[in-house]
C-alpha positions in Angstrom: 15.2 -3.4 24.1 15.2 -0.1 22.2 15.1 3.3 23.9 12.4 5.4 24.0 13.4 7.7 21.1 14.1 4.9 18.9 10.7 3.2 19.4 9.3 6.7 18.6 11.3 7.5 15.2 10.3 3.8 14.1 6.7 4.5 14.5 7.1 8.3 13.0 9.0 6.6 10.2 5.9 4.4 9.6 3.9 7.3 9.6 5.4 9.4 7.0 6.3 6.3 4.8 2.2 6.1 4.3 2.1 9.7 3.2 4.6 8.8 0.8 3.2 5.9 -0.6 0.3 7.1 -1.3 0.8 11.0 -2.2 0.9 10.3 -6.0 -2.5 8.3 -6.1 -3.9 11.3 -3.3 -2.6 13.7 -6.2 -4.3 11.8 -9.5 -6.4 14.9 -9.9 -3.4 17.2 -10.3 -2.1 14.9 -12.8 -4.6 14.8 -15.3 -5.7 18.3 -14.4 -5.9 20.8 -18.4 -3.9 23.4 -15.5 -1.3 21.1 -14.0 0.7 18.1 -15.4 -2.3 17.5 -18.5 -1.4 13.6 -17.4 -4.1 11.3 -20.1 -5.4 8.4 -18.5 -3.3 6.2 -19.7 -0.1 8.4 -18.7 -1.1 8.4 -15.4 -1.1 4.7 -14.8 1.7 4.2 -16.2 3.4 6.6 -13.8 2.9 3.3 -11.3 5.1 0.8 -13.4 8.2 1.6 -12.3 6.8 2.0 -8.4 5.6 -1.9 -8.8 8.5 -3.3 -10.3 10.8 -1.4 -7.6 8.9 -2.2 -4.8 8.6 -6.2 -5.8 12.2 -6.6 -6.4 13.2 -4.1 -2.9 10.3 -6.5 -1.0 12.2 -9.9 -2.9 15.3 -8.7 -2.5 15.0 -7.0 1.1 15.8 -9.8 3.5 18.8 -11.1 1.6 20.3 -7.6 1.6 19.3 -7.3 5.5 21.7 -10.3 5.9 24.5 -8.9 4.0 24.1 -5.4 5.6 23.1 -4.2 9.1 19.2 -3.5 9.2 19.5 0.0 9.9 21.3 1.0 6.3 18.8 -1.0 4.3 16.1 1.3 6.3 17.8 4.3 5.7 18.6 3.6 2.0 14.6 3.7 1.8 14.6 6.6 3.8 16.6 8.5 1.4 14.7 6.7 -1.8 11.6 8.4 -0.5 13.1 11.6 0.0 14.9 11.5 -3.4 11.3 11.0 -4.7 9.8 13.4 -3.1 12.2 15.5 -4.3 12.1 14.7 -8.0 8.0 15.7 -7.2 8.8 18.6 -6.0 11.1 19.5 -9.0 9.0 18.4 -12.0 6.2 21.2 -10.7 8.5 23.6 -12.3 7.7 22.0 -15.4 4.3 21.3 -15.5 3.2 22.6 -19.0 6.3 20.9 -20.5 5.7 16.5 -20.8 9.3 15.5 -22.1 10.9 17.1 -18.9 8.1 17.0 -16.1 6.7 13.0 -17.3 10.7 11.2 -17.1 10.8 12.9 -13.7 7.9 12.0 -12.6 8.6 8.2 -13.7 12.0 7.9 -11.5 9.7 9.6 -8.9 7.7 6.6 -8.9 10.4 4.2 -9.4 11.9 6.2 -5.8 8.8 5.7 -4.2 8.5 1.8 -4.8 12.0 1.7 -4.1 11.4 3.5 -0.7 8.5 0.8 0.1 10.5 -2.5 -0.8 13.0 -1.4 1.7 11.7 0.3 4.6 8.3 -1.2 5.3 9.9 -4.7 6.0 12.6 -2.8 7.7 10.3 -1.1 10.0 8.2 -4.2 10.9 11.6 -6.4 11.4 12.9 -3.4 13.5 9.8 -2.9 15.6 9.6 -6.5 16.9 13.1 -7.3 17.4 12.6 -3.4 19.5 9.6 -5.1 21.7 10.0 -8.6 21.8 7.7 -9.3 25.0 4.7 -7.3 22.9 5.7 -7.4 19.6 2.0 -8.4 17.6 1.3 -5.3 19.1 4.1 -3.2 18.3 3.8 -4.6 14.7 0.2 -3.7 15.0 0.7 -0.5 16.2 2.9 0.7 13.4 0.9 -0.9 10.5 -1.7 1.1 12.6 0.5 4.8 12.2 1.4 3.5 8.3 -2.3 3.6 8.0 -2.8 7.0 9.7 -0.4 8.4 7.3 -2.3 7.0 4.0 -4.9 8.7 5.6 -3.1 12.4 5.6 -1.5 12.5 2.3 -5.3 13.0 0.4 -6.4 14.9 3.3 -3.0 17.4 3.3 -3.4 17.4 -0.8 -6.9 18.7 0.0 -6.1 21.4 2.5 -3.1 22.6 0.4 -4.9 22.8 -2.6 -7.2 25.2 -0.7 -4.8 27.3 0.1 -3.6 27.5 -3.4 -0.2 25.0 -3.6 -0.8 21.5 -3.5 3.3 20.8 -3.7 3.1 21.7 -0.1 2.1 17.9 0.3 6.1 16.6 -1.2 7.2 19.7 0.6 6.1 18.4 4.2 6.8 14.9 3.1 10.4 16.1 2.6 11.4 17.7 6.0 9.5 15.4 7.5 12.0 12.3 5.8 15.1 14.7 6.3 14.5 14.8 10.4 13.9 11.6 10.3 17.1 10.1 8.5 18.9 13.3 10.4 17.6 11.7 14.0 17.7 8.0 12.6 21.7 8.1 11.4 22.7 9.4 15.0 20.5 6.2 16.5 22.3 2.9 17.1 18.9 1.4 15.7 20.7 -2.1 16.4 17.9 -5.2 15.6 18.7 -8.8 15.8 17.1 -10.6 13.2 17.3 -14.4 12.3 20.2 -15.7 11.0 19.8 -17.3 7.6 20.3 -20.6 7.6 22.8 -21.8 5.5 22.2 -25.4 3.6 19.5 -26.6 1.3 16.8 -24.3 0.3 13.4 -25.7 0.7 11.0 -24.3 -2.3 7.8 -22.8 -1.5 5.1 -25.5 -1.5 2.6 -25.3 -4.0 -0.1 -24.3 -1.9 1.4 -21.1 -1.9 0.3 -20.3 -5.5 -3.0 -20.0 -4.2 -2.3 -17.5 -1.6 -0.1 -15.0 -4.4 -3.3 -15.1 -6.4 -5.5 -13.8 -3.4 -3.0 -11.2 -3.3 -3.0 -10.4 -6.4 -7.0 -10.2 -6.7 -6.8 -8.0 -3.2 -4.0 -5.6 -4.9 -6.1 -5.6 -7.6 -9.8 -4.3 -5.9 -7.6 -2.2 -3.5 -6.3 0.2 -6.3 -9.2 0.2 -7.9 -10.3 2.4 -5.1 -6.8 3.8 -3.8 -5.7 5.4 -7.5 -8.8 5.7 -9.0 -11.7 6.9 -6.5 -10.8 10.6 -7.2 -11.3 10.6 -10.7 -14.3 8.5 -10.1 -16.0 11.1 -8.3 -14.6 13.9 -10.2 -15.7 12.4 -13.7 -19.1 10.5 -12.7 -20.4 12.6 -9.9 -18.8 15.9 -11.3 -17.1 16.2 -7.6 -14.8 19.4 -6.1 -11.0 18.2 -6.0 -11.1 18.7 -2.1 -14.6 15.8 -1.9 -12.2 13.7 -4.1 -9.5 13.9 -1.9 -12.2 13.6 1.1 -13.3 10.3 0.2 -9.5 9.1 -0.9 -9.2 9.7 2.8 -12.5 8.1 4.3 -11.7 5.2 2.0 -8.3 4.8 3.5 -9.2 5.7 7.2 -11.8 2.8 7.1 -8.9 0.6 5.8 -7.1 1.3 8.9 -9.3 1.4 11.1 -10.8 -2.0 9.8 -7.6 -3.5 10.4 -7.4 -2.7 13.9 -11.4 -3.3 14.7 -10.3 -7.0 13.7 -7.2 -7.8 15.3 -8.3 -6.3 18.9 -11.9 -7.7 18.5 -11.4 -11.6 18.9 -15.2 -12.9 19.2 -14.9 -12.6 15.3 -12.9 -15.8 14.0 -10.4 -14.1 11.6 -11.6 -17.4 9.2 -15.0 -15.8 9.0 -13.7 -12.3 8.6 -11.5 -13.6 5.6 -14.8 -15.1 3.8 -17.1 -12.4 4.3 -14.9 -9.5 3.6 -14.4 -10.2 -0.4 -18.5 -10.4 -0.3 -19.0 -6.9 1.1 -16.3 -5.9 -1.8 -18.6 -7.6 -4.4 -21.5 -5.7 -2.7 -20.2 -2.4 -2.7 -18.6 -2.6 -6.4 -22.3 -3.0 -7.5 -23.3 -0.2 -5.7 -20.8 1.9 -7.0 -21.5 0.9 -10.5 -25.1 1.6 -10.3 -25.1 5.1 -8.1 -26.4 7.8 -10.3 -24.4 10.7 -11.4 -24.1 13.4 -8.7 -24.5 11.0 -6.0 -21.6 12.3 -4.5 -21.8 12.1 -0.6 -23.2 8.5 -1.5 -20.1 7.6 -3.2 -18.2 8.7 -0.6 -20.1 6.4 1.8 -19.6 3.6 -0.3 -15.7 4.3 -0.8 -15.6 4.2 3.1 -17.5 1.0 2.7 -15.2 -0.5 0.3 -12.0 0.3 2.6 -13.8 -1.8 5.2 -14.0 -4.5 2.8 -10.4 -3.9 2.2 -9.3 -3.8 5.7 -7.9 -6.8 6.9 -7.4 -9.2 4.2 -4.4 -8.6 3.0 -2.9 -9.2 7.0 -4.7 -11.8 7.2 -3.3 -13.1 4.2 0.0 -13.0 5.5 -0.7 -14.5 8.6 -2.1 -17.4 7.1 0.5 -17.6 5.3 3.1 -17.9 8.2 1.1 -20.2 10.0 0.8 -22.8 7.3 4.1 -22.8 6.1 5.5 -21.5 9.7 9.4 -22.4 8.6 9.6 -20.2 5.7 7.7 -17.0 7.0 10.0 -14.1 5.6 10.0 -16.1 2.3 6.3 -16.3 2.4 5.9 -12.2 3.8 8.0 -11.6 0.9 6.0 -13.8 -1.3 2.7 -12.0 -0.6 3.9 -8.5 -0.7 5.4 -8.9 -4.0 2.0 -10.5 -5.3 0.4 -7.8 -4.2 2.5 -5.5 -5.7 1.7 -7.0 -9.0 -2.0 -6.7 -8.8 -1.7 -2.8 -7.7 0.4 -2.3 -10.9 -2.4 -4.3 -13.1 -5.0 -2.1 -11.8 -2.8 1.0 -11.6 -2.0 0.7 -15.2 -4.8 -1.4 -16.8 -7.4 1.1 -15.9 -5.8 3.9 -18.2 -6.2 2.4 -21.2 -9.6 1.3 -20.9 -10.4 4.9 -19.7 -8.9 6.3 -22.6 -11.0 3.6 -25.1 -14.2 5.2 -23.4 -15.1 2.4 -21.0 -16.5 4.4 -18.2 -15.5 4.2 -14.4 -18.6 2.6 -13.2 -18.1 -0.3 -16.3 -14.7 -1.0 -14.2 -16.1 -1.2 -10.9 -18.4 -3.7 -12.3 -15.4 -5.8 -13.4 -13.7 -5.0 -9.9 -16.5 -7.3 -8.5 -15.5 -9.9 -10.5 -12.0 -9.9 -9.1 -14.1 -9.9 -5.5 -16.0 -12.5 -6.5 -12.9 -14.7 -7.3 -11.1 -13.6 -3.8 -13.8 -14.8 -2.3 -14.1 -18.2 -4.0 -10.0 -18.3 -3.0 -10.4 -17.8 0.3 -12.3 -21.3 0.8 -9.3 -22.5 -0.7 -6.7 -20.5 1.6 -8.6 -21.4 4.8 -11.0 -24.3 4.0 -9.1 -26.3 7.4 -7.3 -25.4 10.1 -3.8 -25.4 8.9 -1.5 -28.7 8.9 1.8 -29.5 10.4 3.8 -26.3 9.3 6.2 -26.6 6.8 10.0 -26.5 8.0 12.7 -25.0 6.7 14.9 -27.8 5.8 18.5 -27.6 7.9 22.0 -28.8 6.3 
């Protein structure tokens, strides 16, 4: 059992690691801003490439370093890749109206950021339920819950800063806020038992799982559709104030959390029916964004809100699944997910940039964004069509 203090710098952790993650997508609008960074489309999804490919590899590679190395340095080396990112943030403002110094820093920013995700969000969770093990669902739940609440203040903090004139307050915060954190954290014993690996034969994933990476993928895609580019939506289609843009960033992700936690603590819903229905509300609301007419603006914040409902809980769900079906191998399969969704944020993070810059217009993407819906939805029949089988078992020398 963890101490009191522990428990609470765990769950702060989680909270400031959601500011984190999402500060650059919360910040798109000071970016590509004439006055700021002068970031093109295209420049500014690329600035996610190096996050994706760090955060697949940290989320792969994460549980064979935490059996090399005690859990509590592969949290704090993400700890200290998210302040070194926030950091480089906070640096490259002194550059703004110069690209070949501001842009390369702003890319190992990025690459910080997914390198800070890869390592301390598994961390965290592994940490957390090893720290409560009579209640830990709900200790896991509870700090996906804060990871959530801290999505949900990085657009709303951009918002207020920008008001009062210096939006780099947001890295700023972000960067006390890490350096107490690793300052209290170090001093902690932080000691988690996790599972052994096994040693022996490896058993392969079966191929059942392919079909749960591409619901991932699909969901990563439809979720950064909204999470990296609702603020240039509304400030390019519906001619929007930076501080609405950041408003509905933040009513999209509130509604993702709290979505998340309306599901998993209301159990007259079977989670089955909540996985099939979900996708269709994203297909719904992807239309209605498409077709809203310009200056439609506290409609298109409604419907952001709508779409982070729709978001909500499949990606948990996802993973639960997941660990159900193939119960043996569930840190392979965690892994597994979170790295195919990983891969669809950086296709929609990126892909959308070009196709901006080729004049295709935002509401022409969130009509294709409900033809990635549409094909979650058809997958999820697939993922959940029975109850699942007898689990697969790792196999043991």
């Amino acid at each position: 059992m963890a101490t009191k203090l522990e428990s609470s710098v765990i769950y702060a952790a989680g909270a400031v690691q959601g500011i984190v993650l999402v500060t650059f997508p919360a910040a798109s609008t000071i970016f590509t801003s004439p006055q700021e960074y002068d970031l093109s489309s295209t420049e500014y999804g690329t600035l996610f490439l190096p996050q994706v490919v760090l955060a697949i590899a940290a989320s792969l590679g994460g549980a064979w370093l935490a059996r090399r190395a005690a859990l509590k340095l592969v949290y704090l080396a993400g700890l200290a890749s998210s302040l070194i990112a926030m950091a480089l943030l906070l640096i490259s403002t002194a550059y703004t109206h110069d690209q070949t110094v501001a842009y390369p820093l702003l890319l190992v920013a990025t690459a910080f950021v997914g390198l800070g995700f890869g390592l301390t969000v598994p961390a965290l969770n592994s940490m957390t339920a090893a720290f409560h093990p009579d209640s830990a669902g709900r200790s896991v739940l509870v700090l996906n819950a804060l990871l959530g609440v801290g999505t949900v203040l990085a657009p709303l903090l951009v918002a207020v800063y920008v008001g009062l004139g210096f939006w780099w307050g947001l890295p700023v915060t972000s960067l006390i806020l890490l350096a107490l954190i690793l300052i209290i954290s170090q001093r902690l014993p932080l000691r988690a038992r996790t599972a052994t690996a096994t040693a022996g034969v490896r058993t392969p994933l079966p191929a059942k799982f392919a079909v749960y990476a591409g619901f991932a993928i699909l969901y990563g895609i439809c979720e950064t559709v909204n999470g990296n580019w609702a603020q240039l939506d509304m400030t390019t289609s519906h001619h929007a104030s930076t501080q609405v843009a950041a408003l509905t960033l933040t009513v999209f992700w509130a509604m993702v959390t709290l979505g998340r936690i309306f599901f998993a603590m209301v159990h007259r819903i079977r989670p089955a029916l909540t996985y099939h229905l979900l996708p269709l509300v994203l297909v719904a609301v992807f239309l209605l964004i498409s077709a809203l007419p310009a200056g439609a603006t506290w409609a298109a914040v409604g419907a952001f809100g709508l779409a982070g409902l729709g978001c909500s809980a499949l990606l948990p769900l996802t993973i639960s699944f997941g660990q159900q079906e193939m119960a043996g191998l569930t840190a392979t399969v965690t892994g597994g997910v979170i790295a195919s969704y990983q891969l669809g944020y950086g296709i929609a993070a990126f892909g959308v940039g070009p196709l901006l810059d080729a004049d295709i217009t935002m509401p022409q993407v969130y009509r294709w964004a409900s033809l990635a819906a549409l094909a979650m939805g058809i997958l999820s029949f697939v993922v959940r069509r029975r109850e699942p089988a007898a689990p697969v078992m790792e196999k043991k020398p």
